[in-house]
C-alpha positions in Angstrom: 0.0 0.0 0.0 1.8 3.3 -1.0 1.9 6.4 1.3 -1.3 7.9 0.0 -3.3 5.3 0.5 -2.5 5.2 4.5 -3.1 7.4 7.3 -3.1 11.4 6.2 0.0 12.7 8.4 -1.4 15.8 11.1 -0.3 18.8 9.2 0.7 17.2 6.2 0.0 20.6 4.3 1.8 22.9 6.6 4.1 25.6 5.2 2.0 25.0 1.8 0.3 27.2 -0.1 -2.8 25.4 -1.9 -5.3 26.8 -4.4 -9.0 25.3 -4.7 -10.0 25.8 -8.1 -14.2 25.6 -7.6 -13.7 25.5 -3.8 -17.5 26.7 -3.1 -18.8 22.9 -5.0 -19.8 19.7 -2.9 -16.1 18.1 -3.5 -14.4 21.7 -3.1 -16.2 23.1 0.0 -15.3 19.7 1.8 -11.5 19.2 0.6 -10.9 23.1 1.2 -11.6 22.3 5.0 -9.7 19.5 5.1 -6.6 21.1 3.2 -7.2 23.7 6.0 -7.3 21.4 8.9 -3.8 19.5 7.2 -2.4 23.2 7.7 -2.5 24.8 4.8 -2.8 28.2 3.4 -5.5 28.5 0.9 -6.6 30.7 -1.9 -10.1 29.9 -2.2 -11.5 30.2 -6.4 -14.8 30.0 -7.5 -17.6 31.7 -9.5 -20.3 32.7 -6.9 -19.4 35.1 -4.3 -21.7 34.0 -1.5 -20.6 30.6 -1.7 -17.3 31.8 -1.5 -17.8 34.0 1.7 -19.9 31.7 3.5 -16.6 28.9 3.6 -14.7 31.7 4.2 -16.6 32.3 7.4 -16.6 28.6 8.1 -12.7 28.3 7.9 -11.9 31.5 9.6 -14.0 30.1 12.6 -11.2 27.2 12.8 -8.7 29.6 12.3 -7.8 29.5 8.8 -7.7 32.8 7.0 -8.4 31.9 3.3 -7.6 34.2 0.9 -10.8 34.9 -1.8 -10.6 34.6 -5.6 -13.4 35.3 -7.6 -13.4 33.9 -10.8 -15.9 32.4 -13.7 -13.7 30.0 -15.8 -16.2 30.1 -18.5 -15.2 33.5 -19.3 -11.8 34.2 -18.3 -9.2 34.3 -20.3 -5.3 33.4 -20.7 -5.0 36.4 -19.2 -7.0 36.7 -16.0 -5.1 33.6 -15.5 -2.1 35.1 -15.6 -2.9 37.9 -13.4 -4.3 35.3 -11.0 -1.0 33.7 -10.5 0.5 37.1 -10.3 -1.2 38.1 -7.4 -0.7 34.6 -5.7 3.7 35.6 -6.1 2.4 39.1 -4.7 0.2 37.7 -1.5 2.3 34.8 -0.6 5.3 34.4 -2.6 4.8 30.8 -3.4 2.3 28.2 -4.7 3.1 24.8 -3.8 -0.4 22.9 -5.0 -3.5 23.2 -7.2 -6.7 21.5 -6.6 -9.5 21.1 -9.7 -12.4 20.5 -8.8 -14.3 23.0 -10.6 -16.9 21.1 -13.3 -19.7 22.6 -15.4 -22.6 19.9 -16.7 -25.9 20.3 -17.8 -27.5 17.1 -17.7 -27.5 13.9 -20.2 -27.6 15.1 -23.6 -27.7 13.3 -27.4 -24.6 14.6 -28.9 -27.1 15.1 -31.7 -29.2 17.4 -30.1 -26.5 19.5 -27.6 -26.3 23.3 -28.3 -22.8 24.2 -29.5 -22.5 27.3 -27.4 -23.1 24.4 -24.6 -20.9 21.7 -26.1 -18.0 24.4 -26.1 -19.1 25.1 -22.7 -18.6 21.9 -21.3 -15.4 21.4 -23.1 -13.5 24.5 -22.0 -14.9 24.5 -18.5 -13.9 21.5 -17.8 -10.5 20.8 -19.8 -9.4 24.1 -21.1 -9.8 26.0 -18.3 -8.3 24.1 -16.2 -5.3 23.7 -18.6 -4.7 27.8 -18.6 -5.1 27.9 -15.4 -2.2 25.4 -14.8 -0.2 26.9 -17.2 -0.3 30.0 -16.0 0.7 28.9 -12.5 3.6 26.6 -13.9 6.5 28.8 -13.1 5.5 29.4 -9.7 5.1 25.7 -8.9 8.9 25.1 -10.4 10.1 27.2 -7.7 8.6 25.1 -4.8 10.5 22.1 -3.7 7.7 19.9 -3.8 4.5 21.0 -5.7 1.5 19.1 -6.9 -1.3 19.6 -9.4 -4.3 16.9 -8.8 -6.8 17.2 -11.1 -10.3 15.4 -10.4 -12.0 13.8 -12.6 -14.8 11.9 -13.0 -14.0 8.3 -14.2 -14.0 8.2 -18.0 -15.2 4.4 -18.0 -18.3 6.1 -16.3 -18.9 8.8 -18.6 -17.7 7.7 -22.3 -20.8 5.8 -23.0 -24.2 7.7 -24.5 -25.4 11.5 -23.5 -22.2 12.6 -21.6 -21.6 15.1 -24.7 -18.6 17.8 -24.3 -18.5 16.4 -20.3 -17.6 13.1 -20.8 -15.0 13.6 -23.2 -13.4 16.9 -21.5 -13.1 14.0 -18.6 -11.4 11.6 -21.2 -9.0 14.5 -22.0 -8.0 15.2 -18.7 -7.0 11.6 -18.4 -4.5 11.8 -20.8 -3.4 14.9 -19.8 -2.3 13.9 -16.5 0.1 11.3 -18.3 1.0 14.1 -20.6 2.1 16.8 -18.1 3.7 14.8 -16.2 6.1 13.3 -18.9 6.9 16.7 -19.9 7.3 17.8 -16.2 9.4 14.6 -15.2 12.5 16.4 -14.1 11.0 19.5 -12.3 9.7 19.6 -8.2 5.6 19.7 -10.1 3.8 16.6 -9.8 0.7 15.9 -11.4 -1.9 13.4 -10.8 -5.6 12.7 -11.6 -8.1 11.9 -8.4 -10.9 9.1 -9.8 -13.4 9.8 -6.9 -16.2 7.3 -6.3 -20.0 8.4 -7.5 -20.5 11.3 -4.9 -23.7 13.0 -3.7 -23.3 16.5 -5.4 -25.5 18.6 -7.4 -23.5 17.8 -10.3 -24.7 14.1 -10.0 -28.2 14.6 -9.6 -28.2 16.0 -13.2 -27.3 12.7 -14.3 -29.0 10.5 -11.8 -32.2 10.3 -9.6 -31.0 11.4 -5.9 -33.8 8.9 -3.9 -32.7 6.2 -5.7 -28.8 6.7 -6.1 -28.1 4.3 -3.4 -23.7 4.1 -4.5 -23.3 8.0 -4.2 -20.9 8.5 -1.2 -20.8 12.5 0.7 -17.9 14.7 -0.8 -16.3 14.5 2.7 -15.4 10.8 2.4 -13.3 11.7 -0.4 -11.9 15.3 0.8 -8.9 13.5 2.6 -7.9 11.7 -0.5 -7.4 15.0 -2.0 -4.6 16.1 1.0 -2.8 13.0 0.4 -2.6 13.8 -3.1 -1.7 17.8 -2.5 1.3 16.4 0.8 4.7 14.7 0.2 2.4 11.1 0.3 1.0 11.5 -2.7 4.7 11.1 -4.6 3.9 7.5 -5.8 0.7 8.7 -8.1 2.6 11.0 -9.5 1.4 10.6 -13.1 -1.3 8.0 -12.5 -4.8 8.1 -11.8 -5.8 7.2 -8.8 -8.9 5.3 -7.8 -9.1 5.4 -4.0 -11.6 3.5 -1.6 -13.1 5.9 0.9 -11.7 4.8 4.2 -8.9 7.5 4.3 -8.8 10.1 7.2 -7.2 13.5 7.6 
């Protein structure tokens, strides 16, 4: 069993600074309070304001003091990335992880029958955005001695069939960028790895499945651990794998 896939050290984040890209989601919300109790600093990003401010109020009552990021993927642009990593060197003067769990998905779609405009959507949300983003970041992860970029995504061998549309195969693209990346960045302190979460109850999954009856979904906070043991020094061994963890882990 490798280090990830053990015990979450206490403080395994401490001295790290850790951006949650859609930290106000069911999967962000939960790992951004875990990344916070592992000791991290955190630069909280996501589209909706309130969202944002109401973790912020739930962290700062632990203690944490999350800095607040704004931002709508959809429309940003190379950039608005670039200024975002800009004022991550200003604030902290380091960036030593990047969490994705931002996703956009309308629902089951025939390919046949999906609006471009939301084809594009779905494609650039979920894979192109997240790659400019990343990109943008890059040189400020090369000067950390140990930095990681997890991306999560949903399992392709669960979204490749029928009606997943620009979703399912921005998910299949991120699975090969993972290996990509990581080939390109094998000699540098950046790590990259892809998080396979099991089914999980967010509002993202009832647009694809009946929330009575979805009896396998599992709450985002099983799964928030996983995502410090991939941001720490234990998740080393999946660097440039996707991992498909049970749900046991704890922080």
């Amino acid at each position: 069993m490798s280090a990830a896939a053990s015990e979450v050290a206490p403080g395994a984040l401490a001295g790290r600074v850790v951006l949650v890209v859609g930290a106000a989601g069911g999967l962000g919300e939960a790992a951004s309070l875990a990344c916070a109790e592992a000791g991290a600093s955190l630069v909280l990003l996501g589209r909706r304001v309130s969202r944002l401010e109401s973790l912020h109020d739930r962290l700062h009552k632990t203690g944490a003091a999350p800095a607040l990021y704004p931002l709508d993927l959809e429309g940003a642009s190379p950039d608005d990335h670039a200024e975002l990593a800009a004022r991550i060197d200003a604030a902290f003067g380091r960036l030593d992880g990047i969490l994705h769990v931002a996703a956009s998905f309308d629902g089951l779609t025939p390919l046949e029958l999906t609006d471009p405009a939301a084809f594009a959507r779905a494609l650039h949300v979920n894979l192109t955005a997240r790659w400019w983003l990343t990109q943008a970041c890059l040189p400020l992860l090369r000067r950390a001695g140990d930095a990681s970029v997890v991306f999560a995504i949903d399992d392709p061998a669960r979204t490749a069939g029928a009606y997943w549309g620009g979703y399912g195969l921005a998910q299949a693209g991120l699975s090969a960028l993972v290996g990509m990346l990581q080939a390109e960045l094998g000699d540098t302190p950046v790590r990259v790895s892809g998080l396979l979460p099991p089914p999980m109850r967010t509002p993202l999954r009832a647009r694809a499945h009946v929330e009575a009856e979805d009896r396998i979904a599992r709450s985002p906070v099983e799964v928030a651990a996983h995502c410090v043991a991939l941001l720490s020094p234990a998740g080393a061994p999946h660097r440039g794998q996707l991992w498909s963890p049970g749900v046991a882990l704890r922080a």
